[in-house]
KOLNU-603257 format. One record per residue (C-alpha): residue in three letters; x, z, y. Coordinates in Angstrom, 3 decimals. Example, Ala and Ser with C-alpha at 12.3 -4.5 7.8 and 13.67 -1.06 7.14 Angstrom:
# residues 2
+-----+----------+----------+----------+
! res !        u !        w !        v !
+-----+----------+----------+----------+
! Ala !   12.300 !    7.800 !   -4.500 !
! Ser !   13.670 !    7.140 !   -1.060 !
+-----+----------+----------+----------+
//
This chain:
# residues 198
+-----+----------+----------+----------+
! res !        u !        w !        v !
+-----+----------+----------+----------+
! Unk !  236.204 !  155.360 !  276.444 !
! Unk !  233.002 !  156.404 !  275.114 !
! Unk !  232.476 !  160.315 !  275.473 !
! Unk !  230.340 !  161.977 !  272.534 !
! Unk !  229.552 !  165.592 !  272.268 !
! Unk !  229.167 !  167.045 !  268.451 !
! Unk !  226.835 !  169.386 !  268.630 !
! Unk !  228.110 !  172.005 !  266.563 !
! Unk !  229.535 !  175.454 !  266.458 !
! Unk !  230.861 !  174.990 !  262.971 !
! Unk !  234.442 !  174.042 !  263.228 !
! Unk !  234.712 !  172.702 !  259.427 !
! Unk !  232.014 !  170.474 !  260.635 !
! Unk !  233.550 !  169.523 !  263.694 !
! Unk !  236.872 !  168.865 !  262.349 !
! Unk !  235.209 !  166.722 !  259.617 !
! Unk !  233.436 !  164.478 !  262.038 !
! Unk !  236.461 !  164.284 !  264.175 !
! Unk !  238.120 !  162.746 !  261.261 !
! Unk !  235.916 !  160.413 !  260.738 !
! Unk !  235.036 !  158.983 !  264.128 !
! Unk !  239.469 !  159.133 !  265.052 !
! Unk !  239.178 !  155.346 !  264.448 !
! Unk !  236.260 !  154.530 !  265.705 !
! Unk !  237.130 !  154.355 !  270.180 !
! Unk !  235.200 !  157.205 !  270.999 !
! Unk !  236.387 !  160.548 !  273.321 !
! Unk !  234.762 !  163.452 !  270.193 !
! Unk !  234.499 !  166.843 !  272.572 !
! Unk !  233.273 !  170.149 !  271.051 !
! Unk !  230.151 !  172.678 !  272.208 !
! Unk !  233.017 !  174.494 !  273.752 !
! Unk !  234.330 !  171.394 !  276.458 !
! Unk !  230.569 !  171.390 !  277.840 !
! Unk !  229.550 !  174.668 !  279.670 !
! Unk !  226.322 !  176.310 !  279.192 !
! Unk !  223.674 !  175.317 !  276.881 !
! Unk !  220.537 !  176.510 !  276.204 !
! Unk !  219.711 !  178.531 !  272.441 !
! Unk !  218.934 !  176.226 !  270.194 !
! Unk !  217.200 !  177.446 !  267.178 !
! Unk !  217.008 !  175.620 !  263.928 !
! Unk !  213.204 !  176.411 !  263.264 !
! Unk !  212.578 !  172.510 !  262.157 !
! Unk !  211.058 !  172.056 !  258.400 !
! Unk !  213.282 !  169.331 !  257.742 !
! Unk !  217.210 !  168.379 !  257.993 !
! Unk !  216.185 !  165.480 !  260.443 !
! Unk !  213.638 !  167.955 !  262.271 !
! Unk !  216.632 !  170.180 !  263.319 !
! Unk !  219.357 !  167.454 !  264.181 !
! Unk !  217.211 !  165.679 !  265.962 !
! Unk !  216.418 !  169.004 !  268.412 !
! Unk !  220.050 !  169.912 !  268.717 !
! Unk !  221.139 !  166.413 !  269.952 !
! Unk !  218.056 !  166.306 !  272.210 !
! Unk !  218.390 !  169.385 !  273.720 !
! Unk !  222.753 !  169.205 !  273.925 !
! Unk !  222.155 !  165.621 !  275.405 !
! Unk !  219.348 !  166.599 !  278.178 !
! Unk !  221.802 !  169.583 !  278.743 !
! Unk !  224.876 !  168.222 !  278.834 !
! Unk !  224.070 !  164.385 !  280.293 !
! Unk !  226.396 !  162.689 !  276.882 !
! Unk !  225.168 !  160.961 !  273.995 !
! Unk !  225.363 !  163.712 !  271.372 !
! Unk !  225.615 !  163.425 !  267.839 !
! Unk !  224.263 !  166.674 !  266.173 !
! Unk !  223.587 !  166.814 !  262.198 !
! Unk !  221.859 !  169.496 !  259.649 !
! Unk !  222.580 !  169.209 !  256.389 !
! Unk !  222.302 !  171.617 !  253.293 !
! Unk !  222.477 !  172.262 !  250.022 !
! Unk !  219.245 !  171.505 !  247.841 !
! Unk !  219.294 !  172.935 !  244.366 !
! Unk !  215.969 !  171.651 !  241.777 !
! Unk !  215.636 !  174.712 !  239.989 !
! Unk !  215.630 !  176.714 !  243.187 !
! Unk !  212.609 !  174.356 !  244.128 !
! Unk !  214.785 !  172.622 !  246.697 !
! Unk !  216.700 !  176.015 !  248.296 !
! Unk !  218.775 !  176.634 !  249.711 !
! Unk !  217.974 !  174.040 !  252.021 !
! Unk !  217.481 !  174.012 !  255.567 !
! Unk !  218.941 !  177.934 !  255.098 !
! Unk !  222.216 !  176.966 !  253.667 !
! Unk !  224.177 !  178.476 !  256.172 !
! Unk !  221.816 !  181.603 !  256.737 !
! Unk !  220.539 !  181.779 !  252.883 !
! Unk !  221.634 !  185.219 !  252.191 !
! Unk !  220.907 !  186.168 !  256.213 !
! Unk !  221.441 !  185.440 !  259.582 !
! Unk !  224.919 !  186.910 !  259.627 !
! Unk !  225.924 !  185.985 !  256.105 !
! Unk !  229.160 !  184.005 !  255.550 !
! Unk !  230.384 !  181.334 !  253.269 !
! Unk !  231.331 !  183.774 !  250.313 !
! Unk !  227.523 !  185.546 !  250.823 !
! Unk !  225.911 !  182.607 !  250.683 !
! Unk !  227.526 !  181.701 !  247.463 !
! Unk !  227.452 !  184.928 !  245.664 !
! Unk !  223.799 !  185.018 !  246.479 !
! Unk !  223.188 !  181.262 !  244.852 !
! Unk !  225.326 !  181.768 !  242.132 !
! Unk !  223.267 !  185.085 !  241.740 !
! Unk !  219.849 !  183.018 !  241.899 !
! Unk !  221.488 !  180.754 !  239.127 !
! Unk !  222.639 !  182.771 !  236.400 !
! Unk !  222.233 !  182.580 !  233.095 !
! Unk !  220.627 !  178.323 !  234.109 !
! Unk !  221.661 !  175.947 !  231.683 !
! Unk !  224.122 !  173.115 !  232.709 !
! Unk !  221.604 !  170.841 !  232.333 !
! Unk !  219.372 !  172.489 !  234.857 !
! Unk !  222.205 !  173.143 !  237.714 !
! Unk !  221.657 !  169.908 !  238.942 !
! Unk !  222.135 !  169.721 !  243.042 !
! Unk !  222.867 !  167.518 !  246.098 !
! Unk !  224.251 !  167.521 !  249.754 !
! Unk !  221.543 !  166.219 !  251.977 !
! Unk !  222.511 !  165.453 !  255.504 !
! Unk !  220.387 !  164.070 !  258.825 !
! Unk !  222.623 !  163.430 !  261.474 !
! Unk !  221.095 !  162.673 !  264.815 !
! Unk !  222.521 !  160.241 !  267.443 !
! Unk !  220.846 !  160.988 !  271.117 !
! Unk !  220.924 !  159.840 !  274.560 !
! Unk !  220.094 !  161.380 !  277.351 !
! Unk !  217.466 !  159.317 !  278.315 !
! Unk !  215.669 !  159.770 !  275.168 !
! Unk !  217.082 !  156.818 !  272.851 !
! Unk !  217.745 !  158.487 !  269.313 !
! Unk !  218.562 !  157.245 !  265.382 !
! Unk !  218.948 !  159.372 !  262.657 !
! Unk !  221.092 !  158.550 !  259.608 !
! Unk !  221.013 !  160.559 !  256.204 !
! Unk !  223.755 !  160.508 !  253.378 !
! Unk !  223.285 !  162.642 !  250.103 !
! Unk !  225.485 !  163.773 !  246.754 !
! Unk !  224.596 !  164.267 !  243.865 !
! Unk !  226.194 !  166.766 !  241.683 !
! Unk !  226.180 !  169.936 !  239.456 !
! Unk !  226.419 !  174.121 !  240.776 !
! Unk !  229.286 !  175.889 !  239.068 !
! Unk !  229.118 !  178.811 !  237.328 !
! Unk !  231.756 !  180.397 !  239.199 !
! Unk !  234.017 !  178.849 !  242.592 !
! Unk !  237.115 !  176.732 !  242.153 !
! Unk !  239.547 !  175.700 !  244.741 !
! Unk !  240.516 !  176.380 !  248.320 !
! Unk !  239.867 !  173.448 !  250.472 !
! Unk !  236.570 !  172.609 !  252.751 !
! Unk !  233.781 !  175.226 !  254.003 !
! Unk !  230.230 !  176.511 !  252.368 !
! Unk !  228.970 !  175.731 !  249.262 !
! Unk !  232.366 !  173.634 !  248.443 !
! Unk !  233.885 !  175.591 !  245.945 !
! Unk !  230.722 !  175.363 !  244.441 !
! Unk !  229.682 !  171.979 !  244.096 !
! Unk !  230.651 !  169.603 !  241.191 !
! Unk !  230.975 !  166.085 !  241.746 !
! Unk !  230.569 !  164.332 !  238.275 !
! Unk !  232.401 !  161.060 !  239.081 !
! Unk !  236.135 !  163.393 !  239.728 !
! Unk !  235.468 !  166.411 !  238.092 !
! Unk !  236.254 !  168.282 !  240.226 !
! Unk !  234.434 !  170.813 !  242.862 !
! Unk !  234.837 !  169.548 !  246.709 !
! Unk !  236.840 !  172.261 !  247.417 !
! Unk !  239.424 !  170.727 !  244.870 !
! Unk !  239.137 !  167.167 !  246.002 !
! Unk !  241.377 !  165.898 !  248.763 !
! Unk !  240.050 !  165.782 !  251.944 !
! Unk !  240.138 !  162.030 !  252.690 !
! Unk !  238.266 !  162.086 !  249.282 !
! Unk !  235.422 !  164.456 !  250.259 !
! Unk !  235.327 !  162.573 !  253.837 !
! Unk !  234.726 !  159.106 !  251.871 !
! Unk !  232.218 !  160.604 !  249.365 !
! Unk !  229.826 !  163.466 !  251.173 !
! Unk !  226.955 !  163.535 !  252.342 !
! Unk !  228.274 !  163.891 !  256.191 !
! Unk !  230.921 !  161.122 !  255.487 !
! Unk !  227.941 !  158.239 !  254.359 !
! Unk !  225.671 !  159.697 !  257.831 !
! Unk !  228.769 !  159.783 !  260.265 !
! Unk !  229.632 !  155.890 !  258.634 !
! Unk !  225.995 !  154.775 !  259.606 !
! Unk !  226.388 !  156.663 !  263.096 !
! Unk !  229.362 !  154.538 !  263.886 !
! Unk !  228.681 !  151.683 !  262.726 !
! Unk !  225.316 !  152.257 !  265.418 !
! Unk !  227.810 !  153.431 !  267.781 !
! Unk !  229.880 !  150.071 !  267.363 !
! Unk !  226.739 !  148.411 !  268.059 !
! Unk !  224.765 !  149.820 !  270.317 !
! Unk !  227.905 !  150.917 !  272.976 !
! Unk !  230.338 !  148.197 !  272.871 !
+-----+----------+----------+----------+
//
């Protein structure tokens, strides 16, 4: 069976992509079933900047193909931030419920029409010999003015997608997995996976 390594120390994340590579013939272990790695800091410009360097470096590290992704929140009015700072946007130790108090803070008083948001996700796929693809998925949707419901991680409770209504942290979670932004990259990794590693 085909051994991957997620590189991530999120466990939402790693959960999520568990879920959605559980059909798919292929061994998922976490950061934590590896050993020692070397820091990796997220100092790329770009999603794909920073997934590609954590799959590199966990894959040179660690000898597995690694899949490794970086995805954010990108909000128009807040000329594209969070972004790449999603999960540190209100500091390098701030949680979920920072981060969104600080957003929602940066918001107030918008008009609907101007809360307008999406997901954006670059999720690499690396070898240890060098071989990489990157895949990106993205959703589109709307910044609340305040958080509803309990399920999924970040900027969830946050984030309105139009088509149910509803914030992700209300939707189902085979829902969310079918429609995020992770969900459309991790489809396009396996499908690559399927290919490339028969």
């Amino acid at each position: 069976m085909l051994k991957l390594v997620v590189a991530t120390g999120n466990p939402g994340k790693l959960r999520e992509i568990r879920r959605l590579l559980a059909d798919a013939g292929v061994e998922v272990r976490g950061l934590d079933e590896v050993g020692e790695l070397p820091e990796i800091v997220e100092d790329g410009t770009t999603f794909e900047e920073n997934a590609l360097k954590k799959a590199g470096t966990v894959a040179r590290a660690t000898g597995f193909l690694t899949l490794a992704d970086d995805s954010g929140l990108v909000v128009e009015a807040l000329d594209g931030a969070p972004g790449v700072r999603s999960a540190r946007y209100a500091g390098e130790d701030a949680g979920d419920e920072d981060n969104n108090r600080k957003l929602l803070a940066e918001m107030q008083g918008l008009a609907p029409e101007l809360r307008a948001a999406a997901f954006c996700c670059a999720m690499a796929l690396y070898r240890p010999d060098g071989w990489s693809q990157v895949f990106h998925g993205r959703l589109e949707g709307w910044i609340t003015t305040r958080p509803r419901g309990e399920g999924g991680f970040g900027y969830d409770p946050l984030f309105l997608v139009p088509d149910y209504g509803k914030t992700l942290a209300e939707l189902p979670s085979e829902i969310k997995n079918r429609i995020s932004h992770r969900g459309q990259a991790t489809r396009q990794a396996v499908d690559c996976l399927r290919e490339q590693f028969k």
